[in-house]
gemmi code that builds the backbone of each chain (N, CA, C; Angstrom):
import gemmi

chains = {
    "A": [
        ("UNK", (0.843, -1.202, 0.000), (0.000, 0.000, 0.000), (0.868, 1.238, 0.000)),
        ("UNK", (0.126, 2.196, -0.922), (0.906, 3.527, -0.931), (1.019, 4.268, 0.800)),
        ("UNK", (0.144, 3.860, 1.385), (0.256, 4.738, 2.581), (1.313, 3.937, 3.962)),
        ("UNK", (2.256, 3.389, 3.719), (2.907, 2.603, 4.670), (4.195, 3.746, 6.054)),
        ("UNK", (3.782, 4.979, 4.833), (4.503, 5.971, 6.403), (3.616, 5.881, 6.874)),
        ("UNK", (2.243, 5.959, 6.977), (1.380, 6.796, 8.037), (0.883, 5.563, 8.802)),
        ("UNK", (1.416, 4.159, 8.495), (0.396, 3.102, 9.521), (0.413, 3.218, 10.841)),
        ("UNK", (1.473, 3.595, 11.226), (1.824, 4.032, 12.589), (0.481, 4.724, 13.046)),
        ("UNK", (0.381, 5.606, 11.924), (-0.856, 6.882, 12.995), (-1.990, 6.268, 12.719)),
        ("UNK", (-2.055, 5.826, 11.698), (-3.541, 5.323, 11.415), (-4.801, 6.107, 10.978)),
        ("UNK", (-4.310, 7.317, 10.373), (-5.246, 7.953, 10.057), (-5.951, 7.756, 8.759)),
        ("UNK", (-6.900, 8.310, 8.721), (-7.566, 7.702, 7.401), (-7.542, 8.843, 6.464)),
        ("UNK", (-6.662, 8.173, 5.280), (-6.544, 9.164, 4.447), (-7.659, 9.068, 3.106)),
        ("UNK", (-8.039, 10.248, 2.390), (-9.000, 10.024, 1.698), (-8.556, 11.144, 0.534)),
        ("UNK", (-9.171, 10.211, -0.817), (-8.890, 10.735, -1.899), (-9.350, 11.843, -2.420)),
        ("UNK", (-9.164, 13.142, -2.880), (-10.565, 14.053, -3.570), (-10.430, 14.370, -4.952)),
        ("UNK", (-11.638, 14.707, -5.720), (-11.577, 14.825, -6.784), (-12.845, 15.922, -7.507)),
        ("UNK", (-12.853, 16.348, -8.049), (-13.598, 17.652, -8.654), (-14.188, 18.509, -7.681)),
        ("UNK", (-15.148, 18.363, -7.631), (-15.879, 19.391, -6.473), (-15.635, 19.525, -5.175)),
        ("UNK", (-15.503, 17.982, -4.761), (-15.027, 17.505, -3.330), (-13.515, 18.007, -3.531)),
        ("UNK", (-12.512, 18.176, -4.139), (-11.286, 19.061, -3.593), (-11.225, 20.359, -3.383)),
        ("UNK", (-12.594, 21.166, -4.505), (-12.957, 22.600, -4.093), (-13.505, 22.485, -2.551)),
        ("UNK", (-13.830, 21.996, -2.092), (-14.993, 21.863, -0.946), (-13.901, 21.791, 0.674)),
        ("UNK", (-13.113, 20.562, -0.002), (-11.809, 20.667, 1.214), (-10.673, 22.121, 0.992)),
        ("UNK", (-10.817, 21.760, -0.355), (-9.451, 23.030, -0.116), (-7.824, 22.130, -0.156)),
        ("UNK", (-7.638, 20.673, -0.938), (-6.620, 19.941, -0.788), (-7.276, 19.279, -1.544)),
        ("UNK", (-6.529, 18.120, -2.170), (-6.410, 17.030, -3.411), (-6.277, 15.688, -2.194)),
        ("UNK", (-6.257, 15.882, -1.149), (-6.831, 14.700, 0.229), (-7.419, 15.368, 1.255)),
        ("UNK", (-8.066, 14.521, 2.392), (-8.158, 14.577, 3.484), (-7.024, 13.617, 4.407)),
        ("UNK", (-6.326, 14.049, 5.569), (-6.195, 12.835, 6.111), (-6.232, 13.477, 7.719)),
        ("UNK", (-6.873, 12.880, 8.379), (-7.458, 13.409, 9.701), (-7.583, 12.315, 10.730)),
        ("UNK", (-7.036, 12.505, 11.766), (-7.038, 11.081, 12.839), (-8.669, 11.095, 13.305)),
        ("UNK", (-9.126, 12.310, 13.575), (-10.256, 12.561, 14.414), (-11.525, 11.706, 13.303)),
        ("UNK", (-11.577, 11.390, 12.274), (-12.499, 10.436, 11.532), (-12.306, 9.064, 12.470)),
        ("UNK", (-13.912, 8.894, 12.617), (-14.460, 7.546, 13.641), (-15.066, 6.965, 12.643)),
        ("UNK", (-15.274, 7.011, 11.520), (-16.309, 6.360, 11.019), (-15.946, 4.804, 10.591)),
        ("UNK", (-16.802, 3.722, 10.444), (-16.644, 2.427, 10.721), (-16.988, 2.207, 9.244)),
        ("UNK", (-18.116, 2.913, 8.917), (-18.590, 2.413, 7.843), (-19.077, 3.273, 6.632)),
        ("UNK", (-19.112, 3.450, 5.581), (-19.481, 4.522, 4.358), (-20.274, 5.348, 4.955)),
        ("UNK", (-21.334, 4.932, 5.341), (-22.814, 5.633, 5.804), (-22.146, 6.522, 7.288)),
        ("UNK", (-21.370, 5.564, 7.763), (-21.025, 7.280, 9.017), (-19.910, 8.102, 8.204)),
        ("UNK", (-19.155, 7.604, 7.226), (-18.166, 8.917, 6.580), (-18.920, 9.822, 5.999)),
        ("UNK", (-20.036, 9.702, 5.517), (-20.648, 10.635, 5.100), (-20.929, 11.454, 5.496)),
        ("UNK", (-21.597, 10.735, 6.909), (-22.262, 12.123, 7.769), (-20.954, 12.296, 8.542)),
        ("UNK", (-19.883, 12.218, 8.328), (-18.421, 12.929, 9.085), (-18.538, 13.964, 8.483)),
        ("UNK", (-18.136, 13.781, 7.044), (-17.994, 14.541, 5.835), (-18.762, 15.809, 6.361)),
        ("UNK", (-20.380, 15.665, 6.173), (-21.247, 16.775, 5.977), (-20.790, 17.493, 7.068)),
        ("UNK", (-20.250, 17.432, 8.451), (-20.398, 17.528, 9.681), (-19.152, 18.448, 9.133)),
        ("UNK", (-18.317, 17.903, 9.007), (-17.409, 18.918, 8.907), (-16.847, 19.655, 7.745)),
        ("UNK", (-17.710, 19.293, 7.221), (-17.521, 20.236, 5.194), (-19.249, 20.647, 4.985)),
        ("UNK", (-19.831, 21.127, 5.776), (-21.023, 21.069, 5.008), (-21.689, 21.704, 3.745)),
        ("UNK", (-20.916, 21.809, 2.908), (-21.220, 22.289, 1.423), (-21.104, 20.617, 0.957)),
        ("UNK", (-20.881, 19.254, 1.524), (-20.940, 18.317, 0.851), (-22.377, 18.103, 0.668)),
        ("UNK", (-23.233, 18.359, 2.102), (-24.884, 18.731, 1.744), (-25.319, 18.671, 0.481)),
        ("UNK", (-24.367, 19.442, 0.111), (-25.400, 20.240, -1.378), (-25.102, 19.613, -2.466)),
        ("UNK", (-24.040, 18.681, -2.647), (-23.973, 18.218, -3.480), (-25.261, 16.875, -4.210)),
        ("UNK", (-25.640, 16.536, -5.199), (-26.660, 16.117, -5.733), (-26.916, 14.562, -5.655)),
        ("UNK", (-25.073, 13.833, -5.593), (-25.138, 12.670, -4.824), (-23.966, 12.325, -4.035)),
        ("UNK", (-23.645, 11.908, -3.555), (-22.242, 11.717, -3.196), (-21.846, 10.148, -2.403)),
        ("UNK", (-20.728, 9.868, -3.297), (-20.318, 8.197, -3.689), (-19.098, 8.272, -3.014)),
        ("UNK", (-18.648, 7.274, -2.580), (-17.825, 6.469, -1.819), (-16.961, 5.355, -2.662)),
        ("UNK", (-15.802, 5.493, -2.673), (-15.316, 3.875, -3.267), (-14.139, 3.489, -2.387)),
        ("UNK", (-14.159, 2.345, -2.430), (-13.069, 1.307, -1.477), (-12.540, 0.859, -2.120)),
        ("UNK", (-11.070, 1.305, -2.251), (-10.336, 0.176, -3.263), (-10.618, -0.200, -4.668)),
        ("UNK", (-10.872, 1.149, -5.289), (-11.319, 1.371, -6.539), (-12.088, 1.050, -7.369)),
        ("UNK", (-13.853, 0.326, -5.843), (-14.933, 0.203, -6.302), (-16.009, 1.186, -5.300)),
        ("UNK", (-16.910, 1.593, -6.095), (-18.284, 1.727, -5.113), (-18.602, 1.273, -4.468)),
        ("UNK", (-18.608, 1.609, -3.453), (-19.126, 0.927, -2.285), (-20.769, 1.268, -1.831)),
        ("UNK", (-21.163, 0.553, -1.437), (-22.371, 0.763, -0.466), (-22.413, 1.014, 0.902)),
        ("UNK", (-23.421, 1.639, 1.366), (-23.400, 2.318, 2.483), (-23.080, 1.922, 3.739)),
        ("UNK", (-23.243, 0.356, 3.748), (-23.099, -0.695, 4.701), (-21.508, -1.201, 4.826)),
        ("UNK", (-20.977, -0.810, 4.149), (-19.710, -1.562, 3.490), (-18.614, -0.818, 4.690)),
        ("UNK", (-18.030, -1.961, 5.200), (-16.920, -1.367, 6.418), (-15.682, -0.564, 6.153)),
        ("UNK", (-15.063, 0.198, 6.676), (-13.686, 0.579, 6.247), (-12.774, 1.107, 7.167)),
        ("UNK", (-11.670, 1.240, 6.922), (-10.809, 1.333, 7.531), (-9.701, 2.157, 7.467)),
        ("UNK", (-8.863, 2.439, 7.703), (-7.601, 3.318, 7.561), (-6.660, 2.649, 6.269)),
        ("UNK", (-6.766, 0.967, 6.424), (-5.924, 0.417, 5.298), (-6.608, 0.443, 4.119)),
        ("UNK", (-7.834, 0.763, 4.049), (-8.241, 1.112, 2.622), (-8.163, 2.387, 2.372)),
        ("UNK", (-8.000, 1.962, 0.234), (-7.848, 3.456, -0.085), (-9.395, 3.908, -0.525)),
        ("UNK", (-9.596, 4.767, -0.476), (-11.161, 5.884, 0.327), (-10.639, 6.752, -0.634)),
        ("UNK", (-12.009, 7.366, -1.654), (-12.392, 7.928, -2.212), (-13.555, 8.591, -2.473)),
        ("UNK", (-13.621, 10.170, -2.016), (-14.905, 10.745, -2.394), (-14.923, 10.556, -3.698)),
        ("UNK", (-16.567, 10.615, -4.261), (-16.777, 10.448, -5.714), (-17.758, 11.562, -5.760)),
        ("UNK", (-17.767, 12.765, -6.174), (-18.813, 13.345, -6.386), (-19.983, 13.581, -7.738)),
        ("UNK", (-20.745, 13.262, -8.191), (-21.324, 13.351, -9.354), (-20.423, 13.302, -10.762)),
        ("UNK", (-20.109, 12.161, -11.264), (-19.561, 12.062, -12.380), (-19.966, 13.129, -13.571)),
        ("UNK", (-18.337, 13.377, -14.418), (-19.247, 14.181, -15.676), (-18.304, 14.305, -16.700)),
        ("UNK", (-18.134, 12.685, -16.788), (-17.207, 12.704, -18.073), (-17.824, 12.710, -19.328)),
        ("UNK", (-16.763, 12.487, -20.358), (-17.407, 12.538, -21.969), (-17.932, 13.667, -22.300)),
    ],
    "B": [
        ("UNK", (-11.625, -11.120, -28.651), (-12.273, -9.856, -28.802), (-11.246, -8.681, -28.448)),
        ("UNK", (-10.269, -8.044, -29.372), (-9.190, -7.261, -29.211), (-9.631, -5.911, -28.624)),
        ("UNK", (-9.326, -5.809, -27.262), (-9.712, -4.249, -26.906), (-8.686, -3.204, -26.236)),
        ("UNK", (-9.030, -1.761, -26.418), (-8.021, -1.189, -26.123), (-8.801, 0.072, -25.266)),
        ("UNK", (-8.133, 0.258, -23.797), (-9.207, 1.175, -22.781), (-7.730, 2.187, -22.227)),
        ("UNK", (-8.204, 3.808, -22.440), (-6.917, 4.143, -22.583), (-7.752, 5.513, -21.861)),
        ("UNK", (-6.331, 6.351, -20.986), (-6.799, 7.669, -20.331), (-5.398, 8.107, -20.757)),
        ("UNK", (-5.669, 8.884, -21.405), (-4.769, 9.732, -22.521), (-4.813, 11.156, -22.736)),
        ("UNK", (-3.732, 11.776, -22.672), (-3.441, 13.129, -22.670), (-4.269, 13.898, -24.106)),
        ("UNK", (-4.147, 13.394, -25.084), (-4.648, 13.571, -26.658), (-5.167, 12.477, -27.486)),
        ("UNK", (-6.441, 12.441, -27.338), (-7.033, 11.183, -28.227), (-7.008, 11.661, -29.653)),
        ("UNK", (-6.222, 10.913, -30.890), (-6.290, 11.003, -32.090), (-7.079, 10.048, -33.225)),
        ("UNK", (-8.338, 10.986, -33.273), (-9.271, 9.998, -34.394), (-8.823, 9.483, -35.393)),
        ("UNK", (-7.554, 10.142, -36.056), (-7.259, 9.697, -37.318), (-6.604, 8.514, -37.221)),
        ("UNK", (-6.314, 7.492, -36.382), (-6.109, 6.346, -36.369), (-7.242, 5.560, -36.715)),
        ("UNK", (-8.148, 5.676, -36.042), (-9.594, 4.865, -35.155), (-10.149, 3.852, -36.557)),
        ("UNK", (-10.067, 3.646, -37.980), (-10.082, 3.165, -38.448), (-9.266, 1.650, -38.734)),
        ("UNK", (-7.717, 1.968, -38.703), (-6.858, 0.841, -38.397), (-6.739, 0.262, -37.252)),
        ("UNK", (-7.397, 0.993, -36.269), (-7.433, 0.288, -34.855), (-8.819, -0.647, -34.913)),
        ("UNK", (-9.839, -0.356, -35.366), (-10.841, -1.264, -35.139), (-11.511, -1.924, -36.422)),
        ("UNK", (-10.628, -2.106, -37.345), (-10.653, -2.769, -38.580), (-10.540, -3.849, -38.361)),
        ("UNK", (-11.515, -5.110, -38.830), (-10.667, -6.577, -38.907), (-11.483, -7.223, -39.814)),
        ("UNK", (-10.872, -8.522, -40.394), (-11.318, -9.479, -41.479), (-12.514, -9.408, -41.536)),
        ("UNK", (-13.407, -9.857, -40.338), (-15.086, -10.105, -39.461), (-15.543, -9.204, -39.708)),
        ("UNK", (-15.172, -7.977, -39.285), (-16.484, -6.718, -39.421), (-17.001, -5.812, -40.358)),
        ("UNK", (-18.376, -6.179, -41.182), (-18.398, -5.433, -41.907), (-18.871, -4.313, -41.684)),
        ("UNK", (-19.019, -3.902, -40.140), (-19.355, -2.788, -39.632), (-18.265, -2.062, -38.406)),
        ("UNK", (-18.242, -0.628, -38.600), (-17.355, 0.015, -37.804), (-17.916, 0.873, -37.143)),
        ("UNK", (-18.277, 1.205, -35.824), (-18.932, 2.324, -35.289), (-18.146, 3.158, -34.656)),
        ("UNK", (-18.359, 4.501, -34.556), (-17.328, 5.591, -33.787), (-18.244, 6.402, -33.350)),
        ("UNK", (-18.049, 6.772, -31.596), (-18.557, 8.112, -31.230), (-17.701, 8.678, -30.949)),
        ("UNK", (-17.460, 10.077, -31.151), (-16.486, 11.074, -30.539), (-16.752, 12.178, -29.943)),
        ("UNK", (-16.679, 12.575, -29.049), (-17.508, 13.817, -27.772), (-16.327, 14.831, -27.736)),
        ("UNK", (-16.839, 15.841, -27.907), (-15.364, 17.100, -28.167), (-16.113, 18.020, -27.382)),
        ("UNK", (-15.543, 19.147, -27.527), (-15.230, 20.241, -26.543), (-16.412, 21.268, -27.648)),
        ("UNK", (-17.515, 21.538, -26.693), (-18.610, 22.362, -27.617), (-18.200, 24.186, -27.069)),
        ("UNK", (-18.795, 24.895, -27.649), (-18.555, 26.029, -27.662), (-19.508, 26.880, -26.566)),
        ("UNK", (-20.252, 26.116, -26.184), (-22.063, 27.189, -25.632), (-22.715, 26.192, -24.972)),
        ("UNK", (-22.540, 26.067, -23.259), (-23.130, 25.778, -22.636), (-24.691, 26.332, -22.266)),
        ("UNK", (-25.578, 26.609, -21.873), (-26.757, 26.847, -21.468), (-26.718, 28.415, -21.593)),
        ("UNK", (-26.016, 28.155, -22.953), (-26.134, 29.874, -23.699), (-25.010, 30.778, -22.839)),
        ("UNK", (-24.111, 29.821, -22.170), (-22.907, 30.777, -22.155), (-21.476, 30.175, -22.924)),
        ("UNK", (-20.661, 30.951, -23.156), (-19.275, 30.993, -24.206), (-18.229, 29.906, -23.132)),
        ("UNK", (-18.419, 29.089, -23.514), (-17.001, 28.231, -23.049), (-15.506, 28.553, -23.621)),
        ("UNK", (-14.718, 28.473, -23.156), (-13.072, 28.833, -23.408), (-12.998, 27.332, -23.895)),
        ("UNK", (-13.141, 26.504, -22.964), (-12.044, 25.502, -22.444), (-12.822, 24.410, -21.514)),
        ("UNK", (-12.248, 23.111, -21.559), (-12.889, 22.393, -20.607), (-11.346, 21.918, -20.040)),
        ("UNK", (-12.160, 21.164, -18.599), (-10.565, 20.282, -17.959), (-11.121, 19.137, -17.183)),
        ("UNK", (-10.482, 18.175, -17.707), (-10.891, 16.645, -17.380), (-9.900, 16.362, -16.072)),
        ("UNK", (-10.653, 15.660, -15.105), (-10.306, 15.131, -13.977), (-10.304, 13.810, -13.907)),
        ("UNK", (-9.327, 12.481, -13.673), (-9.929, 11.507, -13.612), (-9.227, 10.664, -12.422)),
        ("UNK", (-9.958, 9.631, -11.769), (-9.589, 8.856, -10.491), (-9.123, 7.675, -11.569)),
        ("UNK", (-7.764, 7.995, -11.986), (-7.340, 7.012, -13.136), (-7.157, 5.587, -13.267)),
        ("UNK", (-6.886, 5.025, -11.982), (-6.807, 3.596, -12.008), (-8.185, 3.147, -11.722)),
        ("UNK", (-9.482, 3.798, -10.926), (-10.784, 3.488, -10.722), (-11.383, 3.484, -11.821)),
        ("UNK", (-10.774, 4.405, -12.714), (-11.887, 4.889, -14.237), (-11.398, 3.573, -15.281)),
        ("UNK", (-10.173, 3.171, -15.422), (-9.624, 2.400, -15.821), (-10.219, 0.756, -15.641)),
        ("UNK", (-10.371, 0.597, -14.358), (-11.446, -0.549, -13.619), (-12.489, -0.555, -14.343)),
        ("UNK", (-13.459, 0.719, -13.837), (-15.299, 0.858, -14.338), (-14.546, 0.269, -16.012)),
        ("UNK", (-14.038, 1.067, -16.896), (-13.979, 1.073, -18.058), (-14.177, -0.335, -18.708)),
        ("UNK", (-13.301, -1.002, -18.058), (-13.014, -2.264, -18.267), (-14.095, -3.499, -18.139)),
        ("UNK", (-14.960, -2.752, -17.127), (-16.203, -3.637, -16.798), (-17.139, -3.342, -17.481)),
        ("UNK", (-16.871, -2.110, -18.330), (-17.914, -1.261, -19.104), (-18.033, -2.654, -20.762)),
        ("UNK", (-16.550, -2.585, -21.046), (-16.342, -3.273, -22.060), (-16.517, -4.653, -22.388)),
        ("UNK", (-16.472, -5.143, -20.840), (-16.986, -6.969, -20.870), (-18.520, -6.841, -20.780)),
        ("UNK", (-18.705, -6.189, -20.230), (-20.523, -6.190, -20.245), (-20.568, -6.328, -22.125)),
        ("UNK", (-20.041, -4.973, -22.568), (-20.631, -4.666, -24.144), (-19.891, -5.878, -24.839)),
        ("UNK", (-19.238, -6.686, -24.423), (-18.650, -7.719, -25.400), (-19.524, -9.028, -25.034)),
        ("UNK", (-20.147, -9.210, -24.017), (-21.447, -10.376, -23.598), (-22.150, -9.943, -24.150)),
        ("UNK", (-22.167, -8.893, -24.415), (-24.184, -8.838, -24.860), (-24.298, -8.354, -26.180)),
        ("UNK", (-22.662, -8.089, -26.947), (-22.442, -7.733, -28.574), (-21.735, -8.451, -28.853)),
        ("UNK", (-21.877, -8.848, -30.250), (-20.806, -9.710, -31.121), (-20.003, -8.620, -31.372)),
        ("UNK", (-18.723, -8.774, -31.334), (-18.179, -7.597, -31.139), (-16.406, -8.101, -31.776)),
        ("UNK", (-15.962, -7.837, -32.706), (-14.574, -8.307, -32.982), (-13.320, -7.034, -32.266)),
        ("UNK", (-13.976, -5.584, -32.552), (-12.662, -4.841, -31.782), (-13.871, -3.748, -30.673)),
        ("UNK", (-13.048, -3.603, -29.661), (-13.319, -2.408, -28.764), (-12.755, -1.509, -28.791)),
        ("UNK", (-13.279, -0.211, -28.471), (-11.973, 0.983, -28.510), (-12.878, 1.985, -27.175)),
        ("UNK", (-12.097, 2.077, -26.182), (-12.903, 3.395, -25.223), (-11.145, 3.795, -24.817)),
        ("UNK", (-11.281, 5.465, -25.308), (-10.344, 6.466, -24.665), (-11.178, 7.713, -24.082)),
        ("UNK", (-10.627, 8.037, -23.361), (-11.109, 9.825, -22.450), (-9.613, 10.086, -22.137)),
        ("UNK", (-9.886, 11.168, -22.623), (-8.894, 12.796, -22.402), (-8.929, 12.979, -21.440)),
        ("UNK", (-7.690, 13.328, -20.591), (-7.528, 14.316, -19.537), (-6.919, 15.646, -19.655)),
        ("UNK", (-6.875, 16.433, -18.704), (-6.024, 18.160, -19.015), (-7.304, 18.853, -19.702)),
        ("UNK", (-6.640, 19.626, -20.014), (-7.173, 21.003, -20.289), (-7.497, 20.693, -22.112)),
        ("UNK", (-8.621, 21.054, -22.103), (-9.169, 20.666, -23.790), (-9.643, 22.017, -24.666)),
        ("UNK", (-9.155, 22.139, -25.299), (-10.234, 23.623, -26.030), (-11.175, 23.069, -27.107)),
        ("UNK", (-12.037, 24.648, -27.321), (-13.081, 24.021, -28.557), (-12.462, 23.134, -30.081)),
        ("UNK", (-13.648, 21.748, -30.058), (-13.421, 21.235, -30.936), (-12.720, 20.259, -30.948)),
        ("UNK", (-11.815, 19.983, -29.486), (-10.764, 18.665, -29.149), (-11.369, 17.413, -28.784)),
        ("UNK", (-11.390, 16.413, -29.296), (-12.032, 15.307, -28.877), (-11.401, 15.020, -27.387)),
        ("UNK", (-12.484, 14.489, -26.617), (-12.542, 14.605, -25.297), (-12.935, 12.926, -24.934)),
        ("UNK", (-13.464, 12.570, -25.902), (-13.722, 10.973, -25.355), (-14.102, 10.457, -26.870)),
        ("UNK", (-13.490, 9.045, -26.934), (-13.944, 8.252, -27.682), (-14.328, 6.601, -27.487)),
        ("UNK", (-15.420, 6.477, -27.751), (-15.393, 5.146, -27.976), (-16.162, 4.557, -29.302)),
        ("UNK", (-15.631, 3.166, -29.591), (-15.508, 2.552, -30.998), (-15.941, 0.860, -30.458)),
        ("UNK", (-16.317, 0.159, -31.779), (-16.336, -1.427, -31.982), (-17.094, -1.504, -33.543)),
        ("UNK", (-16.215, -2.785, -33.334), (-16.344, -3.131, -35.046), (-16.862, -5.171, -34.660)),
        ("UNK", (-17.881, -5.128, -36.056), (-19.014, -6.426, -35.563), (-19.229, -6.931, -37.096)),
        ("UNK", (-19.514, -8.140, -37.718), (-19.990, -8.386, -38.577), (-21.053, -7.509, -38.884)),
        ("UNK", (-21.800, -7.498, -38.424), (-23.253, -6.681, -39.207), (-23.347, -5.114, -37.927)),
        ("UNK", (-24.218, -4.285, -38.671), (-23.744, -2.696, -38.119), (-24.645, -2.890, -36.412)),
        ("UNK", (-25.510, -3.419, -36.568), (-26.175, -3.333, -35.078), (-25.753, -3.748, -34.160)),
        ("UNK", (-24.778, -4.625, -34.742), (-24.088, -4.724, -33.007), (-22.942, -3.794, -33.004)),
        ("UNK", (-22.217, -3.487, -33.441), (-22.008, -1.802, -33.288), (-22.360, -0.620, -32.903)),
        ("UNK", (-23.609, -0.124, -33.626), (-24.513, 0.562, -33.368), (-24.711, 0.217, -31.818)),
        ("UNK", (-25.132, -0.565, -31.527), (-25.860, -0.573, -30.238), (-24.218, -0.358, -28.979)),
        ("UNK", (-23.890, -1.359, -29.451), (-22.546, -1.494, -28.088), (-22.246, 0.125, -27.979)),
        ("UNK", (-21.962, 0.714, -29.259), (-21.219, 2.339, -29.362), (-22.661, 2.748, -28.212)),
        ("UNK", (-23.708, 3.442, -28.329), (-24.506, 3.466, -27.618), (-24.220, 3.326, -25.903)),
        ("UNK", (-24.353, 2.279, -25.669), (-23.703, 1.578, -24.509), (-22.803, 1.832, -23.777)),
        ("UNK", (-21.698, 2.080, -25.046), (-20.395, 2.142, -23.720), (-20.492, 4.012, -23.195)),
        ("UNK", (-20.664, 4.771, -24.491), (-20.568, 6.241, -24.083), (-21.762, 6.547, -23.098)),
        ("UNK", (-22.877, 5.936, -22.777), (-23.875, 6.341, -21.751), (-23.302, 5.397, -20.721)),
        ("UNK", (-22.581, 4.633, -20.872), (-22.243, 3.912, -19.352), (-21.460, 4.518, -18.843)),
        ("UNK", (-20.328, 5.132, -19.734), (-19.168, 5.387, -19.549), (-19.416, 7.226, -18.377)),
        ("UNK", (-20.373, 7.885, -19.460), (-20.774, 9.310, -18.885), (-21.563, 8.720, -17.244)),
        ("UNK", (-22.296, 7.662, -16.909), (-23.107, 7.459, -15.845), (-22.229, 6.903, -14.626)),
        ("UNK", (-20.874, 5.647, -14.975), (-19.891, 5.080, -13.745), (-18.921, 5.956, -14.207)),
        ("UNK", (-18.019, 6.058, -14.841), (-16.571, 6.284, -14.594), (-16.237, 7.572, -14.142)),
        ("UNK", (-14.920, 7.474, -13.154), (-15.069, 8.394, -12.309), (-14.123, 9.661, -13.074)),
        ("UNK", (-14.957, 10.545, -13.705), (-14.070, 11.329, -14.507), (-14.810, 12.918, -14.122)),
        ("UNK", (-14.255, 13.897, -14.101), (-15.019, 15.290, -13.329), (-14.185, 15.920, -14.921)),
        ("UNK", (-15.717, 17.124, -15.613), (-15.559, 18.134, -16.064), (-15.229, 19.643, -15.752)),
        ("UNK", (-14.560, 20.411, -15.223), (-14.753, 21.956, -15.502), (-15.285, 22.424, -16.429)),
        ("UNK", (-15.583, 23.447, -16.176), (-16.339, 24.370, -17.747), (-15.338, 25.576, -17.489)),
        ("UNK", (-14.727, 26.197, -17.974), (-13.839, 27.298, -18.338), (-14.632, 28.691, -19.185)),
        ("UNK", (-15.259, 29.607, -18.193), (-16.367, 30.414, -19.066), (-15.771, 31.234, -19.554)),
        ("UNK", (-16.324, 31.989, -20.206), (-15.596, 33.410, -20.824), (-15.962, 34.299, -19.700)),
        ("UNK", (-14.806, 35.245, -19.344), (-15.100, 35.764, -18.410), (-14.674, 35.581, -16.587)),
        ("UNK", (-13.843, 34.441, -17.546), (-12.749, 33.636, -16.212), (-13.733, 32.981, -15.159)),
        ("UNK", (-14.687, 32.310, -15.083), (-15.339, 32.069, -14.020), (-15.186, 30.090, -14.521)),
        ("UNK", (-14.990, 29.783, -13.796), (-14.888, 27.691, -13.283), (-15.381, 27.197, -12.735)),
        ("UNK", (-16.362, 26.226, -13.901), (-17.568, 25.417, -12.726), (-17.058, 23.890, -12.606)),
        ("UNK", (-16.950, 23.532, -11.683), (-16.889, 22.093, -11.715), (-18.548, 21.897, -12.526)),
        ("UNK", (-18.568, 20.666, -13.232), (-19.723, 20.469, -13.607), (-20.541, 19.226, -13.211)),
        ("UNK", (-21.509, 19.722, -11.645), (-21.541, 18.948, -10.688), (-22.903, 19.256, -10.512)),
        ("UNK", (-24.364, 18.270, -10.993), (-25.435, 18.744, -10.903), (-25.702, 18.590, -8.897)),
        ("UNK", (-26.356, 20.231, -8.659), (-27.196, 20.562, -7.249), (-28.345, 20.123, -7.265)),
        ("UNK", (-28.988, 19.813, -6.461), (-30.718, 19.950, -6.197), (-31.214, 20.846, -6.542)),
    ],
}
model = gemmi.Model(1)
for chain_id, residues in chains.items():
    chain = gemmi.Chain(chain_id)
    for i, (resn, *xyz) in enumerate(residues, 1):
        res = gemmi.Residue()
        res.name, res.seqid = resn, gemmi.SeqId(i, " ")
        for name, pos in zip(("N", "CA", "C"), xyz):
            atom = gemmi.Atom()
            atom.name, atom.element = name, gemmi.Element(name[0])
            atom.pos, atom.b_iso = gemmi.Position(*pos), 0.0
            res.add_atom(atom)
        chain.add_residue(res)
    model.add_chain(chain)
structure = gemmi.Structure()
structure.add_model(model)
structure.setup_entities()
């Protein structure tokens, strides 16, 4: 895994990309203070502490360079990706 | 079923013929999506492609086995552009070549609406007038 300095800390680092990097203000997040266990609580981390993610129209999750569902567990050793509304082609 | 799934700085159409030519197909289909001039009646400069490249690369790939189960299909072709594009630059292509035109027809279909709905690729719009939208539908 690309992230093998940071196992020590264990923070969960997370990917951003179009809107979601306007929104952070960085091309990642990586923050110890994230508790979330599972997609469905990163989200509401997210909103909690970015809340312009609110507004966005959907907002997707992937684990390891799939979509995930909301139920779907995670962790610090996965790589985590906001997905915000696709708009290629 | 020879396929080729590519995230590329400059997609060049003038190949796209020798790439998806073969003995089998007497049909060749091509879509190509470029850089339009007039969004919702305002002046575009410029667009700029974003992509989660090894994820888009994945979807892509799953995009293309789907369209090769469910098309007779002898060649595949899906590329998308990244960087900064101006008017008129092809921005995405995808291609397949089939004995008869409908399975062409249809797969081409297919992959560019699958492709615009999973893969993880983000537009800017570059307005006249210096203003940058991510192009990210709100409620």
């Amino acid at each position: 895994m690309q992230f093998s300095f940071y196992i020590y800390l264990k923070k969960m680092k997370i990917l951003l990309f179009g809107i979601a990097k306007d929104i952070v203000g960085n091309q990642f997040l990586e923050d110890a203070s994230f508790k979330a266990k599972t997609v469905a609580e990163l989200k509401q981390e997210l909103i909690q502490k970015y809340p312009d993610f609110a507004k966005i129209s959907s907002l997707a999750i992937a684990v390891d360079e799939e979509y995930a569902s909301d139920e779907q567990q995670i962790s610090a050793d996965n790589e985590i990706a906001i997905i915000p509304p696709v708009s290629g082609g | 079923m020879k396929k080729k799934i590519e995230i590329i700085a400059h997609i060049d159409p003038s190949v796209i013929y020798k790439e998806l030519s073969h003995p089998g197909s007497g049909g060749i289909c091509v879509f190509i999506g470029a850089v339009r001039d007039i969004t919702q009646n305002q002046k575009v400069n410029a667009l700029f492609f974003e992509a989660y490249e090894t994820m888009a690369l994945k979807e892509m790939e799953k995009i293309a086995a789907t369209a090769s189960k469910q098309w007779n299909l002898n060649r595949l072709i899906m590329q998308h552009a990244v960087g900064e594009k101006k008017i008129e630059e092809p921005v995405v292509l995808v291609g397949a070549s089939s004995a008869h035109r409908n399975d062409c027809f249809e797969a081409c279909r297919f992959l560019i609406d699958t492709l615009k709905e999973k893969v993880p690729i983000w537009k800017k719009e570059f307005f006249e007038g210096k203003e940058q939208v991510w192009v990210t539908p709100h409620p």
